[in-house]
C-alpha beads as a LAMMPS data file, in Angstrom:
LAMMPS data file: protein, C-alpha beads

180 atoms
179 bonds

1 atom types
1 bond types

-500.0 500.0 xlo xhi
-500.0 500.0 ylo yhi
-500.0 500.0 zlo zhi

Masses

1 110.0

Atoms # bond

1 1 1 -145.728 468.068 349.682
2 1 1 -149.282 468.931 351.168
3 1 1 -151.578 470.844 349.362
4 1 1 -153.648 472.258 351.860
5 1 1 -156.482 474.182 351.175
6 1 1 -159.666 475.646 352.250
7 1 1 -163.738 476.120 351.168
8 1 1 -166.453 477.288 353.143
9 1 1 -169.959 475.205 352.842
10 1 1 -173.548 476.025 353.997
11 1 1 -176.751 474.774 353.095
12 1 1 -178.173 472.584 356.145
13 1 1 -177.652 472.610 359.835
14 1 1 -174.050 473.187 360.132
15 1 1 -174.449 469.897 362.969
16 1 1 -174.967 468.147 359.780
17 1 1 -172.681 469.598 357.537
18 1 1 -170.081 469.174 360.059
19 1 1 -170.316 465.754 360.143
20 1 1 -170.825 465.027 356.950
21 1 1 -167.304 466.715 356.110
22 1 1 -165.467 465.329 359.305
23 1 1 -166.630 462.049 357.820
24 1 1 -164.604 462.055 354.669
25 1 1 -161.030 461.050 353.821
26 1 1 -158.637 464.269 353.354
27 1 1 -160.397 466.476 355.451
28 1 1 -157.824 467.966 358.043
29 1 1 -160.587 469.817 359.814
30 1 1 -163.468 471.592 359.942
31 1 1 -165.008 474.425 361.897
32 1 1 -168.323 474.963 362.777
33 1 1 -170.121 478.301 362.972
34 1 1 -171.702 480.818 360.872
35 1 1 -170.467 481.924 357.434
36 1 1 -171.098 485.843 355.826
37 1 1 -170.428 487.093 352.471
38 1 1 -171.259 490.335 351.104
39 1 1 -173.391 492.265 349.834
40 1 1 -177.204 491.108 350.321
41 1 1 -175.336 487.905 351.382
42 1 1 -173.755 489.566 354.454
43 1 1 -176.372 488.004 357.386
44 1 1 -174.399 485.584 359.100
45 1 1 -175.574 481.880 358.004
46 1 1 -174.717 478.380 359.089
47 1 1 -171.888 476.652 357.550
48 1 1 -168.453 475.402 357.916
49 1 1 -164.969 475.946 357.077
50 1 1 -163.549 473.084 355.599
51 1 1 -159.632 472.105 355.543
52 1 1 -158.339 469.776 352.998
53 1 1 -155.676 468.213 351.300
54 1 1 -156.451 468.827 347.544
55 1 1 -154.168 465.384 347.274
56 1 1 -156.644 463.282 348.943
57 1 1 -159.742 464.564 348.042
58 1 1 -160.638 466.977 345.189
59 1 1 -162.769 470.498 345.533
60 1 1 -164.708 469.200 342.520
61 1 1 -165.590 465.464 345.518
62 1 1 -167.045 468.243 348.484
63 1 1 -168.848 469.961 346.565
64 1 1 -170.540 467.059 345.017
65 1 1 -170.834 465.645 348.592
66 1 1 -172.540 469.031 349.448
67 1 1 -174.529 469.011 347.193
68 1 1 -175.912 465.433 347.815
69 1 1 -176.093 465.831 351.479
70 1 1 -178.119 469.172 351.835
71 1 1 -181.628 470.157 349.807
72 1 1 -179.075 471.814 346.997
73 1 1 -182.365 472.393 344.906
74 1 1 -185.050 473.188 347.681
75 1 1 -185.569 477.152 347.983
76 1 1 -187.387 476.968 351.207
77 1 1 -188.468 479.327 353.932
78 1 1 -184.738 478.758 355.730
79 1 1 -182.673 479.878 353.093
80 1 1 -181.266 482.642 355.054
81 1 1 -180.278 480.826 358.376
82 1 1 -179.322 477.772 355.475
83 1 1 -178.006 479.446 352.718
84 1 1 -176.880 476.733 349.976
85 1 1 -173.644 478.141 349.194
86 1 1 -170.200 477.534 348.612
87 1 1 -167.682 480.238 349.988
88 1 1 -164.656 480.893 348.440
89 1 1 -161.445 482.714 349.524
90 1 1 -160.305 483.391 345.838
91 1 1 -160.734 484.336 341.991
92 1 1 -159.415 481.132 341.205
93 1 1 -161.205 479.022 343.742
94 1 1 -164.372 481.302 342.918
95 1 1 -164.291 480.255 338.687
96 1 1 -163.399 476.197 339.925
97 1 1 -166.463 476.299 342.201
98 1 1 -169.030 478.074 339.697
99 1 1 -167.477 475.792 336.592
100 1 1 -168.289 472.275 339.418
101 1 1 -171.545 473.394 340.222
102 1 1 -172.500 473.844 336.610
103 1 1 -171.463 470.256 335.485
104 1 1 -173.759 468.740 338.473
105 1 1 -176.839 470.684 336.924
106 1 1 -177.836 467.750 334.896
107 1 1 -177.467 465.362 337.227
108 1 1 -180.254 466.566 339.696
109 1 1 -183.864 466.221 338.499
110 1 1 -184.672 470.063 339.392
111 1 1 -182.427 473.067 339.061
112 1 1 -179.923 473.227 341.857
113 1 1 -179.737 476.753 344.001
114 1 1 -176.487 476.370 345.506
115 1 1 -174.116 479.590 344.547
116 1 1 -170.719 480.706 344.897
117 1 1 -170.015 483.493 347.354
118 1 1 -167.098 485.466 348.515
119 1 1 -165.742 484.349 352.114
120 1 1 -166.215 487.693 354.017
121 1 1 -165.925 486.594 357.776
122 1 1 -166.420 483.773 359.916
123 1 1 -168.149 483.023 363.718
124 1 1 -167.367 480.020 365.357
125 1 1 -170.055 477.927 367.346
126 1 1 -169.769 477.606 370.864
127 1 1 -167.588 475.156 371.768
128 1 1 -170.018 472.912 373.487
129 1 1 -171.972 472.351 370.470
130 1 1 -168.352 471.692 367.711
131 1 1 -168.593 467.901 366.983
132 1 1 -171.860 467.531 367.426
133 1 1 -172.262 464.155 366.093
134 1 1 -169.528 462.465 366.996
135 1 1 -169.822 463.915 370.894
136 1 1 -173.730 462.551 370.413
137 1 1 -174.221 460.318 367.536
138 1 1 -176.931 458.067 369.804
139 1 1 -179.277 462.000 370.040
140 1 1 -182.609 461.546 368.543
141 1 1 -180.977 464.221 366.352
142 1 1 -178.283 462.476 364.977
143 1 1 -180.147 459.537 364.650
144 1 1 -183.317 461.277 362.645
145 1 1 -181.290 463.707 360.228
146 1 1 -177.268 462.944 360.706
147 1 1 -176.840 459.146 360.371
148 1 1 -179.193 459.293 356.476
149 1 1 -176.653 461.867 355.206
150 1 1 -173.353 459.628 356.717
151 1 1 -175.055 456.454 354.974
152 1 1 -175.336 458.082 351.753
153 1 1 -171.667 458.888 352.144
154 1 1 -170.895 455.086 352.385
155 1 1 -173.418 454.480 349.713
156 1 1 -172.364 457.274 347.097
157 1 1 -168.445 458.503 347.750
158 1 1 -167.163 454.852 349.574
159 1 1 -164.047 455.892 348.454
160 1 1 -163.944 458.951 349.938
161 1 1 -165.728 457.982 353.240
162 1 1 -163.360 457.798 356.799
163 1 1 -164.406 454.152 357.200
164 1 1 -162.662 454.295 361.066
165 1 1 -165.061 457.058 361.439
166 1 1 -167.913 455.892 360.108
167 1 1 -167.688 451.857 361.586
168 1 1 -170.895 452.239 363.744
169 1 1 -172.783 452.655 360.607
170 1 1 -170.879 449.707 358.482
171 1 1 -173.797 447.322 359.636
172 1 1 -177.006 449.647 358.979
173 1 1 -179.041 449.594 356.216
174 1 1 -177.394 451.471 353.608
175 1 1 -180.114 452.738 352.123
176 1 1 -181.510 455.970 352.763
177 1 1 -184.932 457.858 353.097
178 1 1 -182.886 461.439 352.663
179 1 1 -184.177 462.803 349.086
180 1 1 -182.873 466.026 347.201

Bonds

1 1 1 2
2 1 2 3
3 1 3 4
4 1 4 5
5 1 5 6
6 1 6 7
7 1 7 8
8 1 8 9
9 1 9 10
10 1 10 11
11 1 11 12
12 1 12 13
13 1 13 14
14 1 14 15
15 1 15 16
16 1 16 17
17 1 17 18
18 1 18 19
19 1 19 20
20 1 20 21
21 1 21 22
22 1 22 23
23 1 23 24
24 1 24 25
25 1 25 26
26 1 26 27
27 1 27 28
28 1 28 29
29 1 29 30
30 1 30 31
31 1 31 32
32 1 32 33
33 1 33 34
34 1 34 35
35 1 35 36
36 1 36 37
37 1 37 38
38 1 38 39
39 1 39 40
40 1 40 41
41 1 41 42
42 1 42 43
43 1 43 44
44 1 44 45
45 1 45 46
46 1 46 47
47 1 47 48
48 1 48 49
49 1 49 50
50 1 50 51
51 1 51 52
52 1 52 53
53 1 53 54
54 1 54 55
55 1 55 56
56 1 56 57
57 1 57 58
58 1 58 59
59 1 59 60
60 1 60 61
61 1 61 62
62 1 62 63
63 1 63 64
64 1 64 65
65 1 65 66
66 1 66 67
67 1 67 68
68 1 68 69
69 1 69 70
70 1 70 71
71 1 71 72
72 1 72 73
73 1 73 74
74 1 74 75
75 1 75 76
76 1 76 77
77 1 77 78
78 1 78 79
79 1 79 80
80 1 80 81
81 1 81 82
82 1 82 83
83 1 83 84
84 1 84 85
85 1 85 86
86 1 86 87
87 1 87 88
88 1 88 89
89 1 89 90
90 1 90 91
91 1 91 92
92 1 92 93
93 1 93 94
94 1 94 95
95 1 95 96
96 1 96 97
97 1 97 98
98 1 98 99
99 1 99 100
100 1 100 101
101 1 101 102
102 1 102 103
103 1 103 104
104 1 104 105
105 1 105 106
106 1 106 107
107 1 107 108
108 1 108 109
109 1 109 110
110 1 110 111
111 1 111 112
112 1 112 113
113 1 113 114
114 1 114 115
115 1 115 116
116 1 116 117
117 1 117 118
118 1 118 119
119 1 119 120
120 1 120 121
121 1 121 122
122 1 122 123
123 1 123 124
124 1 124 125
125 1 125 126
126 1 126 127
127 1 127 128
128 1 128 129
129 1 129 130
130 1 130 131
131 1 131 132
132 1 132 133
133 1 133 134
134 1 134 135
135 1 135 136
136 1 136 137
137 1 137 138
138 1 138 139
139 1 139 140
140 1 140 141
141 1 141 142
142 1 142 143
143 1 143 144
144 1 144 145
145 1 145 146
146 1 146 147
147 1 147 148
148 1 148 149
149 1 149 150
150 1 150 151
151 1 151 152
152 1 152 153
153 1 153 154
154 1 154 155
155 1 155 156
156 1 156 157
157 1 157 158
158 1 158 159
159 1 159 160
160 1 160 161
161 1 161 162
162 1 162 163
163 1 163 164
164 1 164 165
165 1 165 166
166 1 166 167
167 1 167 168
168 1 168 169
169 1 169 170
170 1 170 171
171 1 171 172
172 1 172 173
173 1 173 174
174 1 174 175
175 1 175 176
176 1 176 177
177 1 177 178
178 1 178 179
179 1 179 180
């Protein structure tokens, strides 16, 4: 039996994020757009919506991948259009989330500002831009700011990492210049 599920992420350019995410083992699928929650939280904000069976990869694995693949302890001027966040669409998933981010604390050298929000709605990119990377991974773009966060994937969470997916990269360098 499946055990599909669902989280929200944003904290980067949801191009990146998107890929990153697409990238990993378990993922069913993700969607691309612009995430809102409430409150002072309800401007819309890049992020994705991503599906995943809980069998195959854990909620505790993404968010640790989020974490290392977006500036999860940078509060800079973008925060609003990138807000580091993790949405969730319950109580449950809501007290998992907050209890994961917590145990990661230590393991950064500054303070992460990633933070649990309710889902409230969703607004899906336009189509021509969904899978970015994988429609473009040769764009100056992908190249500059996509490919550091994929090789830290194969660097940090191998075992989670879609190596079909990710075989262009196999022969890079596998370090990576990306920084927290």
């Amino acid at each position: 039996m499946e055990m599909l599920q669902k989280i929200a992420l944003g904290g980067g350019c949801h191009w990146c994020t998107e890929a990153v995410f697409q990238s990993l083992i378990g993922v069913t699928k993700v969607e691309q757009g612009f995430v809102a929650s409430t409150h002072e939280h309800s401007s819309f904000s890049e992020a994705v919506i991503v599906h995943f069976n809980s069998e195959d990869i854990s909620l505790k694995t993404l968010v640790e991948v989020h974490l290392h693949t977006h500036k999860s302890t940078s509060n800079h001027a973008m925060r609003i259009k990138y807000r580091s966040a993790v949405y969730v669409f319950s109580e449950t998933q809501k007290q998992e989330a907050e209890y994961i981010i917590d145990t990661f604390h230590k393991t950064f050298n500054n303070e992460l500002i990633t933070r649990v929000f309710p889902f409230k709605t969703f607004k899906a990119s336009r189509q021509e831009i969904t899978d970015y990377y994988y429609d473009n991974p040769e764009k100056p773009f992908c190249e500059s700011f996509i490919n550091p966060k994929l090789k830290l994937l194969l660097n940090q969470f191998s075992a989670y990492a879609n190596l079909d997916k990710l075989k262009h990269l196999k022969h890079a360098k596998y370090q990576t210049e990306y920084s927290k």
